[in-house]
N, C-alpha and C positions, 0 to 999 in steps of 0.2 A: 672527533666526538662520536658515540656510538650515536645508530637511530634509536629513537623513542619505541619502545614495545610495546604494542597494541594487542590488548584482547578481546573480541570481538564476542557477545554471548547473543544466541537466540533461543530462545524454546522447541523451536521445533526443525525438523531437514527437510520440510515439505516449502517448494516453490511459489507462496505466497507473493503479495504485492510489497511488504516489506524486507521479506527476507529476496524478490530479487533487485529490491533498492540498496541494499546490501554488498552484493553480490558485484554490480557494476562498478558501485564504491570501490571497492576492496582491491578491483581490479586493477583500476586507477594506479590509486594509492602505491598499492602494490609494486604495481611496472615503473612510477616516479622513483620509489625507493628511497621516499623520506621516512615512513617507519615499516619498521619490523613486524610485522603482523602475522596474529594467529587467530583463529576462528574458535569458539569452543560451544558444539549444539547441545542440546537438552534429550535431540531423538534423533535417531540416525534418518535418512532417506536423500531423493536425487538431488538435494542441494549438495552433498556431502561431495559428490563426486563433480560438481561444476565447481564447487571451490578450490578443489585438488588437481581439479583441469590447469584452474588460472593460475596453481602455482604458490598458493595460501595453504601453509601449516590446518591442518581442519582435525579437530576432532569430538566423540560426542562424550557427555555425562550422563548418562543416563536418568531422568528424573520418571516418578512416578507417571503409568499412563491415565490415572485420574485426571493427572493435572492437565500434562504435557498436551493433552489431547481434546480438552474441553476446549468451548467455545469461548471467546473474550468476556461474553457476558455472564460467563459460569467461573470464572477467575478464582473468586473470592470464595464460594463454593466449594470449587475445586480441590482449593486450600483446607477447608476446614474438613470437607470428609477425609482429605489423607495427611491429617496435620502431623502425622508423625513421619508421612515419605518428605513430607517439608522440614521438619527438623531435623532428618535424619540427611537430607540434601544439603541444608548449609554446612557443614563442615567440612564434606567431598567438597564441594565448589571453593570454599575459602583455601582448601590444600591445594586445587587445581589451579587459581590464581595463584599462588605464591608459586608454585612448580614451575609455571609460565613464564614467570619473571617479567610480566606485566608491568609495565610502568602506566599503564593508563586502563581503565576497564570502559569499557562501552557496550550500554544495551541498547538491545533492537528491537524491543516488543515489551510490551506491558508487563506479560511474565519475567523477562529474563530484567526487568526495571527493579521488580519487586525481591526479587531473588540478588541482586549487584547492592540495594539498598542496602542488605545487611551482610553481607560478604563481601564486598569489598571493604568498607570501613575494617573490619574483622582483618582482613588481609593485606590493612595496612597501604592500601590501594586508593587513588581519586577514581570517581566516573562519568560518564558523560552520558545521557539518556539521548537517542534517537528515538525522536516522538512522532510516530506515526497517524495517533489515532487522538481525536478531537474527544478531549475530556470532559463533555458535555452530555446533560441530562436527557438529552434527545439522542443520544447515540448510546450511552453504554448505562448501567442500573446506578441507583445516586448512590449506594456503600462504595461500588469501584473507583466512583467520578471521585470522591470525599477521599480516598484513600491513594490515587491515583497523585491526586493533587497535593496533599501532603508532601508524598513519597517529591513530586516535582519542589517543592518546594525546602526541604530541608536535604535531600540527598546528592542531588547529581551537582558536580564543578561546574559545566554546563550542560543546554539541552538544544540538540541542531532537532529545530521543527520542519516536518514539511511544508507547510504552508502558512500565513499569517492566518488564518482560521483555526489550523489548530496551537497555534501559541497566544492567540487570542481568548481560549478555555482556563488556561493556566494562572495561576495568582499574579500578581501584580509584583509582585516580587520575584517570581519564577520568571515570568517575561523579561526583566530587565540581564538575567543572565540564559537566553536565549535566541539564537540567531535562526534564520531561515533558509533552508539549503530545498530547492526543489528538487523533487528525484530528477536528475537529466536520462537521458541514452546514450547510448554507444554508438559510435560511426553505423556500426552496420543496421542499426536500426532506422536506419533515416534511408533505405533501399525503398526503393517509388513500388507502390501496390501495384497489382496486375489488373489488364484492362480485363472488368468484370462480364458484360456483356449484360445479354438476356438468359434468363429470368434473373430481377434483380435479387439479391442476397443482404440482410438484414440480422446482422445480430447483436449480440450483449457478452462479454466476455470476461469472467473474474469467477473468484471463489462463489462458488452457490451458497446465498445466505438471504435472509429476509432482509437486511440493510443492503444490500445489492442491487436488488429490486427485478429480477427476475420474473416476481410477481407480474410487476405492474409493466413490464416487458410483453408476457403473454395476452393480457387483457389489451393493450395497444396492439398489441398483433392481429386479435382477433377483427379488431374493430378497421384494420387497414385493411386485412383483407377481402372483407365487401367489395370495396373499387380497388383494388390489386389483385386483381386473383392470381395472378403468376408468381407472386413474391413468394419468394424461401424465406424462413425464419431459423438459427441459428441457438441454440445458446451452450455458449464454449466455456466449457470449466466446470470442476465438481466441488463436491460437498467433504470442506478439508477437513473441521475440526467439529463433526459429532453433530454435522445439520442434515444427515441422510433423510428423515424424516420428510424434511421443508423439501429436499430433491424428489423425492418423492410422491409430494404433494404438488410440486408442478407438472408433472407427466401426465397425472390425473387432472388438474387445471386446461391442458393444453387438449385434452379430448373432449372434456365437458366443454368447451367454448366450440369447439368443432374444427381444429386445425391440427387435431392430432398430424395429421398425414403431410404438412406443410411447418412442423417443427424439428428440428435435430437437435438431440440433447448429445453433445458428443462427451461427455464426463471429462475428467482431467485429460487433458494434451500435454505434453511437450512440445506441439509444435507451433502456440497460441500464434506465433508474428505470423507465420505462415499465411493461419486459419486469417490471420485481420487482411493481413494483404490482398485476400479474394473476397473482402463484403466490398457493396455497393456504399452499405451505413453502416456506423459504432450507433451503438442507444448506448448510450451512459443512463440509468433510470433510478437511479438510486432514492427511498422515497425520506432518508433523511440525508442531513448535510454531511457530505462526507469529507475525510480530513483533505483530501486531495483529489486524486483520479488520472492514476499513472497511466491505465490504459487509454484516458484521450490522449497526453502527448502521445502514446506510441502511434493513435491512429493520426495524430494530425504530423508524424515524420512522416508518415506511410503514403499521406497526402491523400487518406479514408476521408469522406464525410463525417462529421460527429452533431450528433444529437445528443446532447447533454441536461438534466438537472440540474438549474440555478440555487447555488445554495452549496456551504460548506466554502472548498477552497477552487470549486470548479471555475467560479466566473473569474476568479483571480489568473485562468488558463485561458478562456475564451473571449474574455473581455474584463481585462484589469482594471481599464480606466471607464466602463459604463456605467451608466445612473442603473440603481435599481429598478426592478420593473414587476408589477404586479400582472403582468401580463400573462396568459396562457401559454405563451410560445413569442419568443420575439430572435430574431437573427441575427448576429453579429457579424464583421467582416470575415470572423474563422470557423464560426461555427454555427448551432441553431442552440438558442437555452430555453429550456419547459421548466415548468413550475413543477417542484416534488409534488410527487401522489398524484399528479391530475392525469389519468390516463386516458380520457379523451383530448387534454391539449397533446400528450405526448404522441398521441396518432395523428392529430391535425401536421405536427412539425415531421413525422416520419412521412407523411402524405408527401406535404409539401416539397421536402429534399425528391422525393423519388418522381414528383411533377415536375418540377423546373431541373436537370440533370445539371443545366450550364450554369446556371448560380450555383447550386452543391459545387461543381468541380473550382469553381471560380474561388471560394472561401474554403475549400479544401488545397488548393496552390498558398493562399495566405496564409494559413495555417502552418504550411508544412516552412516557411519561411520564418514565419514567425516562432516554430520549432527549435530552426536554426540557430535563430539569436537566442532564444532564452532558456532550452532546456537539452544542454550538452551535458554529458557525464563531466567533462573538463571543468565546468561553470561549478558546478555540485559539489565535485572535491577537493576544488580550491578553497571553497567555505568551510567544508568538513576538515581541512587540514590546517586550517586557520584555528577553529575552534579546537581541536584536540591539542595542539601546538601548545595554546595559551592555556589547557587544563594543566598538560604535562609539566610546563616548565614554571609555576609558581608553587615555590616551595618545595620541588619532589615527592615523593611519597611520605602518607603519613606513618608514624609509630602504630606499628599493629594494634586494632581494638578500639583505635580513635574514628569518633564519626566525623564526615567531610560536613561543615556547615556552610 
């Protein structure tokens, strides 16, 4: 019996947190050799050549860079100034699905959701949403949220969420045909950080954006460094999708607070495990709830310290089974969790990890154990291959034109 054909759609070829949730996937997947998988981007860049590394058919379609290139919160927007690169899009993509010989479509991002919604039915294709991002009023503008949820609710076979936080956003209906798959890692990510020494080293690492919290990074920084004075501050990662301005705007943040000279902005890397494997501490600072927060697990393989924001899908990583807590800052056995936005509790808890070393490292060992057991790339794609399984083999493909209900 042939394998099941997969086609894989993102918006963009830029090394996002979900496109390299993706990316480990795929690889998986891939080297198992239960389906046939092809990739199809929306813009070319270095993802294009890590998926061609692993061995994954990859290739791009071009869509408008109005679109391709806005921020998630510019979506809807995005659409409406180039609604003609968008109707002029579906039909190349519904030709490219059928060329594929796709037996199953699978999106990876908001955009490439909204885009599978009406092309594949069109192409006579089922699809599967990989839900990244919490479809909630405090995270993205309420037209997206409304139309996001819809789109979950009438279009995709199924939806693997990241986290029970963000399939907890989703209709009551959408839920019931939605499973939870955490991003895991790959072996070599679970490689033990290097002994850091002195001066210790503190940073924050992900796409530069106001929901990142980069902001509230710097202003914790500022406030540790009074009784730190030797602490380095870090922040790894640039401004993907048209937030140059906000990158910007912290450079000028980090001088006005007066640490200009004890901050590095080191803009997009490739070589982020690296940069985590030489900090002292992760600050996760996010000052809304975010869908997940793949760079804790990475720091807690790496057996990093993490400071984290309680809220979204984080404490479901640092402390799944703990009572809520209106606290400023309280510690678990893996990690430290701070209250969004408070950026003097978030310096109290970066204090504290860099005073006591041998607790940090003490819940930085449980951590990276606790790594172990729950967030493997193996664990991940056993769920994701479960769900596509059960999309592909109820009923085959629809009759071109028909929508999936």
């Amino acid at each position: 019996m042939p394998r099941p054909r997969v086609l894989l759609l993102d918006h963009t070829g830029l090394e996002g947190g979900a496109e390299l949730a993706l990316l480990r996937t795929a690889e998986v997947l891939q080297a198992d050799g239960a389906f046939d998988m092809r990739v199809l981007l929306f813009a070319d860049g270095p993802l294009v050549s890590r998926l061609t590394t692993a061995g994954i058919s990859t290739a791009v379609l071009r869509l408008d860079d109005d679109v391709a290139t806005t921020s998630r919160d510019q979506v809807l927007a995005g659409l409406l100034r180039s609604a003609g690169g968008f109707v002029g899009f579906v039909p190349r993509l519904v030709r490219a699905i059928r060329q594929s010989g796709a037996d199953l479509v699978v999106a990876n991002s908001l955009k490439s959701a909204v885009f599978a919604f009406v092309a594949a039915p069109l192409a006579g294709r089922r699809w599967v949403w990989h839900l990244h991002d919490r479809l909630a009023f405090d995270y993205l503008p309420a037209p997206l949220v409304t139309a996001m949820r819809l789109i979950g609710l009438l279009g995709p076979r199924a939806i693997v969420a990241n986290s029970c936080a963000t399939r907890e956003t989703l209709p009551a209906r959408a839920r019931r045909k939605t499973v939870i798959a955490h991003p895991g890692l790959s072996p070599q990510e679970f490689e033990q950080a290097e002994e850091v020494g002195e001066p210790a080293v503190v940073g924050i690492i992900g796409r530069v954006s106001p929901t990142k919290g980069q902001r509230e990074f710097l202003q914790a920084a500022a406030i540790v460094s009074a009784g730190h004075p030797s602490v380095r501050f870090y922040v790894i990662g640039g401004a993907l999708f048209g937030e140059d301005d906000y990158e910007a705007e912290l450079r000028g943040l980090a001088a006005r607070l007066g640490i200009g000279d004890r901050v590095e902005f080191t803009g997009w890397v490739s070589d982020a495990p690296s940069r985590l494997r030489r900090l002292t501490l992760l600050v996760h600072a996010s000052p809304v709830p975010e869908p997940f927060g793949q760079v804790i697990v990475e720091a807690m393989a790496a057996g990093v310290p993490v400071v984290a924001t309680a809220a979204g899908g984080v404490p479901e990583i640092l402390d799944p089974q703990g009572p809520p807590s209106h606290a400023a800052w309280r510690a678990t056995a893996t990690g430290v969790l701070v209250r969004p936005g408070d950026t003097a509790g978030l310096a109290q808890a970066i204090s504290q990890v860099l005073d006591d070393p041998d607790a940090a490292s003490n819940r930085a060992r449980a951590a990276r154990s606790e790594a172990l057991r729950r967030f493997t790339i193996a664990g991940t794609a056993a769920v994701v291959s479960r769900a596509w399984t059960a999309a592909t083999t109820r009923n085959g493909a629809l009759p071109a034109g028909r929508r999936v209900r």
